[in-house]
BALODO-811684 format. One record per atom (N, C-alpha, C, O): residue number from 0; residue in one letter; atom name; x, y, z. Coordinates in steps of 0.2 Angstrom, whole numbers, plus 5000, padded with zeros to 4 digits. Layout:
# BALODO-811684
+-----+------+------+------+------+------+
: seq : type : atom :    X :    Y :    Z :
+-----+------+------+------+------+------+
: NUM :    A :   CA :    X :    Y :    Z :
...
+-----+------+------+------+------+------+
//
This chain:
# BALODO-811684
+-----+------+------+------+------+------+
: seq : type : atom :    X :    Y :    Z :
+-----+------+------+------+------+------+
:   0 :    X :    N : 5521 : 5491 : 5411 :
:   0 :    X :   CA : 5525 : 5495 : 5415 :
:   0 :    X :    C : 5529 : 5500 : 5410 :
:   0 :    X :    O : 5530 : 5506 : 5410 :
:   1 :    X :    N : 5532 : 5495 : 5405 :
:   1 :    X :   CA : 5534 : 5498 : 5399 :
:   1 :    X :    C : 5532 : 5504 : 5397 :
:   1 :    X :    O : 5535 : 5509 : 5396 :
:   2 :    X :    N : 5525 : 5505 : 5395 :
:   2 :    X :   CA : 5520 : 5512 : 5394 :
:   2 :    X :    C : 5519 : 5516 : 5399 :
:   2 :    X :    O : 5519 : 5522 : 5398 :
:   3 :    X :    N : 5519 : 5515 : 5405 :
:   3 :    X :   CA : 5519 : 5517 : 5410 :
:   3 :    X :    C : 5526 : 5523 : 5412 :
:   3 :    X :    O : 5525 : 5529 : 5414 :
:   4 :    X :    N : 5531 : 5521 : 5411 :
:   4 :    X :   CA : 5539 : 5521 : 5412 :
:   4 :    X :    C : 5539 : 5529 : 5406 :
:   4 :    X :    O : 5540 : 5535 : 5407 :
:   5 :    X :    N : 5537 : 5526 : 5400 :
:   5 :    X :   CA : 5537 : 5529 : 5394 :
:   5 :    X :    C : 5535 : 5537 : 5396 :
:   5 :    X :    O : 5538 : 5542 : 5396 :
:   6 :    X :    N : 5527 : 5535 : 5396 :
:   6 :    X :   CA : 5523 : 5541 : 5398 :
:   6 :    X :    C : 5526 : 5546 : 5405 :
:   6 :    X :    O : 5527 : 5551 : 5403 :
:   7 :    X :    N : 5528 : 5545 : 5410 :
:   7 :    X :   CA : 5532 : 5550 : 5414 :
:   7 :    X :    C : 5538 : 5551 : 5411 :
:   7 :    X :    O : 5539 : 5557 : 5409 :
:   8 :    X :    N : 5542 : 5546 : 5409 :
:   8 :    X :   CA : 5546 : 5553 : 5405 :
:   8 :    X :    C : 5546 : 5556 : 5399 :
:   8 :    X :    O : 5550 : 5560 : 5397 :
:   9 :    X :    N : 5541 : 5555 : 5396 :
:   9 :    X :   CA : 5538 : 5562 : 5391 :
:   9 :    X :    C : 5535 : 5568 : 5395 :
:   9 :    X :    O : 5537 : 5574 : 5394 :
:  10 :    X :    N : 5530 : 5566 : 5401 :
:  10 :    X :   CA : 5527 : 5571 : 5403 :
:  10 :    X :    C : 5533 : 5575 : 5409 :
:  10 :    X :    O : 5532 : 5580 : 5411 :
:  11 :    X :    N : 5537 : 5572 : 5410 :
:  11 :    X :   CA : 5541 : 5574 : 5415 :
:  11 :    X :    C : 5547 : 5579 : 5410 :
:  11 :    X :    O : 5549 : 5584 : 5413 :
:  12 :    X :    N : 5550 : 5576 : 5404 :
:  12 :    X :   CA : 5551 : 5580 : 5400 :
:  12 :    X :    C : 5549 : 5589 : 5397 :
:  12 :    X :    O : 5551 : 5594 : 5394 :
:  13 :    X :    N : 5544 : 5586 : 5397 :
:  13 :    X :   CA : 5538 : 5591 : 5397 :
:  13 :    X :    C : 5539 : 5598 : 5401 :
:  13 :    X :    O : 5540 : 5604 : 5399 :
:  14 :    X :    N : 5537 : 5594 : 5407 :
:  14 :    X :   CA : 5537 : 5600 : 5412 :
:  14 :    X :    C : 5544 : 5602 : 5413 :
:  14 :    X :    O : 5545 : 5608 : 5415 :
:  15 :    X :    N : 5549 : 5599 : 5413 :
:  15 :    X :   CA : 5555 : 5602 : 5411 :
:  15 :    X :    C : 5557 : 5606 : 5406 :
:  15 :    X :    O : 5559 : 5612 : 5408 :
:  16 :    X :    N : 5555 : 5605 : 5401 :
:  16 :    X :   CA : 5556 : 5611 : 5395 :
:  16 :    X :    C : 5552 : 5614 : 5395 :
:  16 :    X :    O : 5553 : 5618 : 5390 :
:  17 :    X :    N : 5547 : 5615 : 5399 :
:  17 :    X :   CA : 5542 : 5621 : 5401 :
:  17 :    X :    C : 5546 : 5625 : 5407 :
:  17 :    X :    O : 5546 : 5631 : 5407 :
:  18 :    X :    N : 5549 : 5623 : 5411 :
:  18 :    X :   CA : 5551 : 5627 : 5415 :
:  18 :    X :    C : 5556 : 5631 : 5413 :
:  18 :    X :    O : 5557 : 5637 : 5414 :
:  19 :    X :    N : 5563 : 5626 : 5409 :
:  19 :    X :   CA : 5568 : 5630 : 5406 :
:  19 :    X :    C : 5567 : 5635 : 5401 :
:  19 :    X :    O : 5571 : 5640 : 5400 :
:  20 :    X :    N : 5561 : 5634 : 5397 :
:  20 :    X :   CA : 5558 : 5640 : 5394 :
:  20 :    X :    C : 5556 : 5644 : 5397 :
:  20 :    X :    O : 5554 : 5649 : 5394 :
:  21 :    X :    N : 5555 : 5646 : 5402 :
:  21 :    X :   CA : 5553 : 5648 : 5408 :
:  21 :    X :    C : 5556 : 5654 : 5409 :
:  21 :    X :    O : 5555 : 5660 : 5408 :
:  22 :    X :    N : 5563 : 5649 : 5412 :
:  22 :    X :   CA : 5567 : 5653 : 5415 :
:  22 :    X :    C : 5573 : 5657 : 5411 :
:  22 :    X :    O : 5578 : 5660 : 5413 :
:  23 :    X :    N : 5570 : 5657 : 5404 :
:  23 :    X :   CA : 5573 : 5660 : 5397 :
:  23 :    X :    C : 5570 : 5664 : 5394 :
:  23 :    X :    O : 5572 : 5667 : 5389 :
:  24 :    X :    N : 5562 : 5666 : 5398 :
:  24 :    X :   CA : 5559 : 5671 : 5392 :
:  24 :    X :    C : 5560 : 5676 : 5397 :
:  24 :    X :    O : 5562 : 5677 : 5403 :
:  25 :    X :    N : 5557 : 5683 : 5390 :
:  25 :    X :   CA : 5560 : 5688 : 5395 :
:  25 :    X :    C : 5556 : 5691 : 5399 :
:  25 :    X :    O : 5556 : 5697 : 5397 :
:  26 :    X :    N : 5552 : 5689 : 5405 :
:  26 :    X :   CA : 5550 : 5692 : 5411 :
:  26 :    X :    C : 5552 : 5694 : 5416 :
:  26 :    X :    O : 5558 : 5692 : 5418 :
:  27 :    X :    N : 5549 : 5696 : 5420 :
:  27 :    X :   CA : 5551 : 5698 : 5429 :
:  27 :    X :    C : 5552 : 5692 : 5432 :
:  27 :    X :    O : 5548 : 5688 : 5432 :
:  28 :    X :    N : 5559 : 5691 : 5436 :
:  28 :    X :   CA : 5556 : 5686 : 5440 :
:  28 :    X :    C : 5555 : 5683 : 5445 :
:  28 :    X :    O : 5558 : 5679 : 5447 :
:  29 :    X :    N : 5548 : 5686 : 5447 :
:  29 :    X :   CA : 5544 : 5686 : 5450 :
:  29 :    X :    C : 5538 : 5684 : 5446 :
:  29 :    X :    O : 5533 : 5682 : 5449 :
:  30 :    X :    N : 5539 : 5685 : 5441 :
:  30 :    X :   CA : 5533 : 5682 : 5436 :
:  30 :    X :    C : 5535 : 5675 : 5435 :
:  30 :    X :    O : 5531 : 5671 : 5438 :
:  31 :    X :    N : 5539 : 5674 : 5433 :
:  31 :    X :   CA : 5543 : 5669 : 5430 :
:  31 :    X :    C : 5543 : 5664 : 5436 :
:  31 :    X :    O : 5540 : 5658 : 5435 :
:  32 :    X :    N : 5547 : 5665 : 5442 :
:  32 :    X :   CA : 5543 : 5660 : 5448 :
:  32 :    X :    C : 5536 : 5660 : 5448 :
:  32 :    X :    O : 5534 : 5654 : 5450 :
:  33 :    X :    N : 5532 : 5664 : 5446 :
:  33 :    X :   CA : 5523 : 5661 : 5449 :
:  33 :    X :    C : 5523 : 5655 : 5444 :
:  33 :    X :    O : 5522 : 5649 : 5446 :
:  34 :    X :    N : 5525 : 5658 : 5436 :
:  34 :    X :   CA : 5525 : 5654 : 5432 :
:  34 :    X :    C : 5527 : 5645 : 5432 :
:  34 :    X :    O : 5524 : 5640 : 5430 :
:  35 :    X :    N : 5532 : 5646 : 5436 :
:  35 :    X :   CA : 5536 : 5640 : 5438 :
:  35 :    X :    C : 5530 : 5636 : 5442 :
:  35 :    X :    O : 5527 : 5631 : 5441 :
:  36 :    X :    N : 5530 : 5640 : 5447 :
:  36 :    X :   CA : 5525 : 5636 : 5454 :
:  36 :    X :    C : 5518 : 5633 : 5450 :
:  36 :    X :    O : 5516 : 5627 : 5451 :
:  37 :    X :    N : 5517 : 5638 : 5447 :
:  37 :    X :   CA : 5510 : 5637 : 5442 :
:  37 :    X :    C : 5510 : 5628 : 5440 :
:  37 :    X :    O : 5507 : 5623 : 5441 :
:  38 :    X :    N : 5515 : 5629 : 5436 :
:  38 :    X :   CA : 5515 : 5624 : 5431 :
:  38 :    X :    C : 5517 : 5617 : 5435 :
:  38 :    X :    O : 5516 : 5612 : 5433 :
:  39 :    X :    N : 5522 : 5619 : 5440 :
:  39 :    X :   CA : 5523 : 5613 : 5444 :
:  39 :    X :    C : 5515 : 5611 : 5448 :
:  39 :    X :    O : 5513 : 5606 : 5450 :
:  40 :    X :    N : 5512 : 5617 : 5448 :
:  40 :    X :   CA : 5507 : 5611 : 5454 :
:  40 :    X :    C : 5504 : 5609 : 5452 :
:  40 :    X :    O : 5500 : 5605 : 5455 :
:  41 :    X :    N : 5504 : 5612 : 5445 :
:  41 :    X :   CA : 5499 : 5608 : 5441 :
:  41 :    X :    C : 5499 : 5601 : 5436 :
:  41 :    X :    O : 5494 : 5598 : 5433 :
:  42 :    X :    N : 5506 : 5600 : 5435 :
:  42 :    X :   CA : 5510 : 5594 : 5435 :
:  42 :    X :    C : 5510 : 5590 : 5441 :
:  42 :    X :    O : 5510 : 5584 : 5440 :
:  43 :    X :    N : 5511 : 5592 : 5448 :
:  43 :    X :   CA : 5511 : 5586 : 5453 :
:  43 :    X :    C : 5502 : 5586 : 5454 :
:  43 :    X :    O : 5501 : 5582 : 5458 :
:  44 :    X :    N : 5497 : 5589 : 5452 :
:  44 :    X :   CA : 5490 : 5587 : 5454 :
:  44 :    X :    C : 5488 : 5583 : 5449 :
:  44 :    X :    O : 5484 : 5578 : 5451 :
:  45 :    X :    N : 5491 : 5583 : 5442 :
:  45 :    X :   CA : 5488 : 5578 : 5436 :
:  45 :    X :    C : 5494 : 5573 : 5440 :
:  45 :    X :    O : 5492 : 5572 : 5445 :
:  46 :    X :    N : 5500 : 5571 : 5440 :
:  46 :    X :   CA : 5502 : 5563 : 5442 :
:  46 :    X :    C : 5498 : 5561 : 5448 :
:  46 :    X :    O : 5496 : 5555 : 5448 :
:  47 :    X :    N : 5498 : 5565 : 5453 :
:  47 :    X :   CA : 5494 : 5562 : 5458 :
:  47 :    X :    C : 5488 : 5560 : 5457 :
:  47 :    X :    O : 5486 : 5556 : 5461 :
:  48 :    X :    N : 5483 : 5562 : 5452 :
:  48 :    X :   CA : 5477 : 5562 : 5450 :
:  48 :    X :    C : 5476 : 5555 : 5447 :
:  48 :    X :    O : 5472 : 5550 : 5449 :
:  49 :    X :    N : 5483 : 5556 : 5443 :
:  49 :    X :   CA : 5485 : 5548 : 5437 :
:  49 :    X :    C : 5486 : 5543 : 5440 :
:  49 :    X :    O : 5486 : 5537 : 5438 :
:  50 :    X :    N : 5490 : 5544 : 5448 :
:  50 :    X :   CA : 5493 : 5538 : 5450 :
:  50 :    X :    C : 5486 : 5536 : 5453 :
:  50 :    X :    O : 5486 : 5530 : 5454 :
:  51 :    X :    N : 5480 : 5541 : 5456 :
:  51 :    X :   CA : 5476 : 5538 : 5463 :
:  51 :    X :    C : 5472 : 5533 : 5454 :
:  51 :    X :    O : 5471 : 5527 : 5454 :
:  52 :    X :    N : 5471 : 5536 : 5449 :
:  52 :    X :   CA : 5466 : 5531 : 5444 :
:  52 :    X :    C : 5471 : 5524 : 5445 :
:  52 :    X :    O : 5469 : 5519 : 5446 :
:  53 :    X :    N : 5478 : 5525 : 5443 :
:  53 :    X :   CA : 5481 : 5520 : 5442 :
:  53 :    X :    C : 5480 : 5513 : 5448 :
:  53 :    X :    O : 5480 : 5507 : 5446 :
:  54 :    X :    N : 5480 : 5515 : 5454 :
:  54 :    X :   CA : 5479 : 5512 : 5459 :
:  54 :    X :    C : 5473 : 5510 : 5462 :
:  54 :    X :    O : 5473 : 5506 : 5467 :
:  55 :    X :    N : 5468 : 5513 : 5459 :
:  55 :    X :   CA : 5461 : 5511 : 5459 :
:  55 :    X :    C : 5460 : 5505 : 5452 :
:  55 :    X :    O : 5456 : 5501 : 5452 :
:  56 :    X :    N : 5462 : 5507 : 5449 :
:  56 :    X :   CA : 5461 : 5502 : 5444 :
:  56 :    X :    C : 5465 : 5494 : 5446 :
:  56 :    X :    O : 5462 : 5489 : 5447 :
:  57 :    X :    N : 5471 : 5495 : 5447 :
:  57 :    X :   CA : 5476 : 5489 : 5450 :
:  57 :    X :    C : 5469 : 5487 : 5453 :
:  57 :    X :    O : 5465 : 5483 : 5450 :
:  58 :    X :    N : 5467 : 5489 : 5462 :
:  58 :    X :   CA : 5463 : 5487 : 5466 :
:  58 :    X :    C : 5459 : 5483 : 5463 :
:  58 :    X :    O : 5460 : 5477 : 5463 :
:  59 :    X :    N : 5454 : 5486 : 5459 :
:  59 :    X :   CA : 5447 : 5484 : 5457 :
:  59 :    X :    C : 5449 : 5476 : 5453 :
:  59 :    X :    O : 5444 : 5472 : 5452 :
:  60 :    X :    N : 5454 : 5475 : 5450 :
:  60 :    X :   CA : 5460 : 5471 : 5446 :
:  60 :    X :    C : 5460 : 5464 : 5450 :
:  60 :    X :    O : 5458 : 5459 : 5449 :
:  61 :    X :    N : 5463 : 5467 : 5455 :
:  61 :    X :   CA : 5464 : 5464 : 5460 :
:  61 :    X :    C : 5460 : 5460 : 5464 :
:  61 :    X :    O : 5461 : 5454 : 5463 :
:  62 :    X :    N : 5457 : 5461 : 5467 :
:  62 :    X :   CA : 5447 : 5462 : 5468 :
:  62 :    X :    C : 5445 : 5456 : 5463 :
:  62 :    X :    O : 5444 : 5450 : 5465 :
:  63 :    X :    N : 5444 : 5457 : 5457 :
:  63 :    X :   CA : 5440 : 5453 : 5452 :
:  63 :    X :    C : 5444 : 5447 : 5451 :
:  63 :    X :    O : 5442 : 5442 : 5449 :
:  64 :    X :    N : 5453 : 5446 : 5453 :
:  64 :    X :   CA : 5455 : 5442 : 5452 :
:  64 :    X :    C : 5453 : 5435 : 5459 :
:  64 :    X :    O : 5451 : 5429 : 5460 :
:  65 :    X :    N : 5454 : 5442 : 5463 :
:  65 :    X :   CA : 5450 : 5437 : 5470 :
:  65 :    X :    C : 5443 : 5432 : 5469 :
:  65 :    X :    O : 5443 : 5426 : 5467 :
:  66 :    X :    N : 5441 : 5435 : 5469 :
:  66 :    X :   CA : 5433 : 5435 : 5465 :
:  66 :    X :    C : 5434 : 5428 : 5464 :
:  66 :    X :    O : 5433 : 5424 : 5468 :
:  67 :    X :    N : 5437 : 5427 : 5457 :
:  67 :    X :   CA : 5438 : 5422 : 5451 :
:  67 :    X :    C : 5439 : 5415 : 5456 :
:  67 :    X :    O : 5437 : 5409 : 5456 :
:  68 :    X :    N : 5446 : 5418 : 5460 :
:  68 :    X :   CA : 5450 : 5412 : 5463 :
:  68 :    X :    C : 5446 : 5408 : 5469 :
:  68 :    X :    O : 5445 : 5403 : 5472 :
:  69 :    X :    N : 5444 : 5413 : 5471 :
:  69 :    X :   CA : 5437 : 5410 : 5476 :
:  69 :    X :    C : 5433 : 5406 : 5473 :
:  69 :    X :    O : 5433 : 5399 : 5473 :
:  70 :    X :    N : 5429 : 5410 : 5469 :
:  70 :    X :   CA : 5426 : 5406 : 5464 :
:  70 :    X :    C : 5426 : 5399 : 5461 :
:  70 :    X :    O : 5423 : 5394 : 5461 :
:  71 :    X :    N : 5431 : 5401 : 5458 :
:  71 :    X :   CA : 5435 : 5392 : 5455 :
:  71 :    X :    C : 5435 : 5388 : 5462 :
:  71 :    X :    O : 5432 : 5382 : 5461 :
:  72 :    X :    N : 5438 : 5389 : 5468 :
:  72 :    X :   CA : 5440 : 5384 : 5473 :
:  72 :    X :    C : 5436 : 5382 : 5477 :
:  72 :    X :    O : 5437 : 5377 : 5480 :
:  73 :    X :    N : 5429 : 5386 : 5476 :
:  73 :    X :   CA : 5424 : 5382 : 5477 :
:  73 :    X :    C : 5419 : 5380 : 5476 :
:  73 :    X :    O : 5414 : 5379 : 5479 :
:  74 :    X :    N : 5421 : 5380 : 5469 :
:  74 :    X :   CA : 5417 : 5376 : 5464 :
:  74 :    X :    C : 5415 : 5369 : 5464 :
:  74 :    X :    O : 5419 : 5365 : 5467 :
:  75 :    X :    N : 5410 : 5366 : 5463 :
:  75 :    X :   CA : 5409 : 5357 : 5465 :
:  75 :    X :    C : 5414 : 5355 : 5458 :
:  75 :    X :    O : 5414 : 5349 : 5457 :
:  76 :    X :    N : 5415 : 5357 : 5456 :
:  76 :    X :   CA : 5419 : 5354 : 5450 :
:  76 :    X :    C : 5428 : 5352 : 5451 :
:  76 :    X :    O : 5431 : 5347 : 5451 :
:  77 :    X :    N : 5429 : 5359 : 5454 :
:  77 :    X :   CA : 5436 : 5357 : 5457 :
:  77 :    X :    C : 5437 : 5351 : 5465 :
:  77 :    X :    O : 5441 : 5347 : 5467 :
:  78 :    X :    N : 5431 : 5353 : 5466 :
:  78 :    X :   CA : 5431 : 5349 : 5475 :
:  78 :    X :    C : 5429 : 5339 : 5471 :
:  78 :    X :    O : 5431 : 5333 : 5473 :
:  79 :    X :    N : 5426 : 5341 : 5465 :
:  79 :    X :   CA : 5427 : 5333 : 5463 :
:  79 :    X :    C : 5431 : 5330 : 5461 :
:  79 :    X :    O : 5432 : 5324 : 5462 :
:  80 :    X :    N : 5436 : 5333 : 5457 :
:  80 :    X :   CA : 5442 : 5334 : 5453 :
:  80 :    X :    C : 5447 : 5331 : 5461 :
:  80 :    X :    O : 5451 : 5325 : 5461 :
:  81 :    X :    N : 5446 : 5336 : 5466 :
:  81 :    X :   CA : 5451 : 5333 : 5471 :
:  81 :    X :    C : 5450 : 5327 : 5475 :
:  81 :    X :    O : 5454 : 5324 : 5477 :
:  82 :    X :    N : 5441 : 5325 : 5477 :
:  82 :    X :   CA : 5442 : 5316 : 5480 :
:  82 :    X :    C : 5443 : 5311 : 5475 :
:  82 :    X :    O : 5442 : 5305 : 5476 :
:  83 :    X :    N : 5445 : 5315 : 5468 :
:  83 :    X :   CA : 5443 : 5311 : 5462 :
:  83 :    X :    C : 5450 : 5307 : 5462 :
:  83 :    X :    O : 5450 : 5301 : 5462 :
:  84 :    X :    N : 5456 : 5314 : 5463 :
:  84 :    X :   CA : 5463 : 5313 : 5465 :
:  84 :    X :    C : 5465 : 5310 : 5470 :
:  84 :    X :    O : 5469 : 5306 : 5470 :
:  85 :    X :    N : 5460 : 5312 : 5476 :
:  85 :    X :   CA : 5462 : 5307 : 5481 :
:  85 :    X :    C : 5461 : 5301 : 5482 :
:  85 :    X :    O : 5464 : 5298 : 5487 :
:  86 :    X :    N : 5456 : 5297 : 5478 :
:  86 :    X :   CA : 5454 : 5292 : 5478 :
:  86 :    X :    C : 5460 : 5289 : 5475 :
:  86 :    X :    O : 5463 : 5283 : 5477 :
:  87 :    X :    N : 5462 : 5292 : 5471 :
:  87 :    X :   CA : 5468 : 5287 : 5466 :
:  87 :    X :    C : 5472 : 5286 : 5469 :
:  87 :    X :    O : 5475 : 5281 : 5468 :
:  88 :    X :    N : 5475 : 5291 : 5473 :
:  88 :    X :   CA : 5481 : 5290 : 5478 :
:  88 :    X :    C : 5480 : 5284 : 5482 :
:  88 :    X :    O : 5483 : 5278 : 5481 :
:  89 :    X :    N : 5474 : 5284 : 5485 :
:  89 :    X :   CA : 5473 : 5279 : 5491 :
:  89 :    X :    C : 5473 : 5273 : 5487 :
:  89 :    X :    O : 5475 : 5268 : 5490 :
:  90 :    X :    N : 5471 : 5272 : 5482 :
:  90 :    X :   CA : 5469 : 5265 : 5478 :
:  90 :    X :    C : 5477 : 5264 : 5476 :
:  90 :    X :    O : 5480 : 5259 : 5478 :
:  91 :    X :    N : 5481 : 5270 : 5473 :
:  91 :    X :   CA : 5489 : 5268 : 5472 :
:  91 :    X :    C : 5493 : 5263 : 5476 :
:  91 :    X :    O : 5495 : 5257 : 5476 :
:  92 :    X :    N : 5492 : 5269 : 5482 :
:  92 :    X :   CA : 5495 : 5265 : 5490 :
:  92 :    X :    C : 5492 : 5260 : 5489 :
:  92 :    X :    O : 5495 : 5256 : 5487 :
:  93 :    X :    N : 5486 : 5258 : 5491 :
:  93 :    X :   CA : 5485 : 5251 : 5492 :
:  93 :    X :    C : 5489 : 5245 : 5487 :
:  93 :    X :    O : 5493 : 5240 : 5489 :
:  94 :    X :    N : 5487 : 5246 : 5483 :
:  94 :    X :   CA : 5492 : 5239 : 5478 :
:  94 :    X :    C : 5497 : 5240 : 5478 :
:  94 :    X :    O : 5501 : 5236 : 5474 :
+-----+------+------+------+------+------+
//
């Protein structure tokens, strides 16, 4: 999250000091707002783009972890492990 956190505020810096550059150079403006609009939409279509990978990727993450934990839990190695455990309880209790 750390790198995550990092990367928006360089890019968001970014696009801030593009805009105040912007609205500092010497054009019309009328220019200078297209310019603004421009570069804004083109900064909210790459994070949007970045967050839909970033949340496809989580999923698929996600997904495989499922996978794994299914897998494991019905493993015959774990299901032995557990009347293995149960045995010993009931042999405990009994003495």
């Amino acid at each position: 999250m750390k790198a995550g956190k990092l990367i928006t505020g360089l890019v968001s810096g970014a696009a801030i000091g593009a805009a105040i550059g912007l609205l500092f150079a010497p054009k019309k403006g009328a220019d200078t707002r297209k310019s603004i609009t421009e570069s804004g939409d083109s900064y909210f279509k790459g994070a949007k783009g970045k967050m839909n990978d970033l949340s496809e990727s989580l999923n698929q993450k996600v997904e495989a972890i499922k996978e794994r934990s299914k897998a494991a839990t019905t493993g015959s190695k774990v299901e032995e492990k557990y009347h293995e455990t149960k045995a010993d309880i009931h042999d405990m209790r009994a003495s």
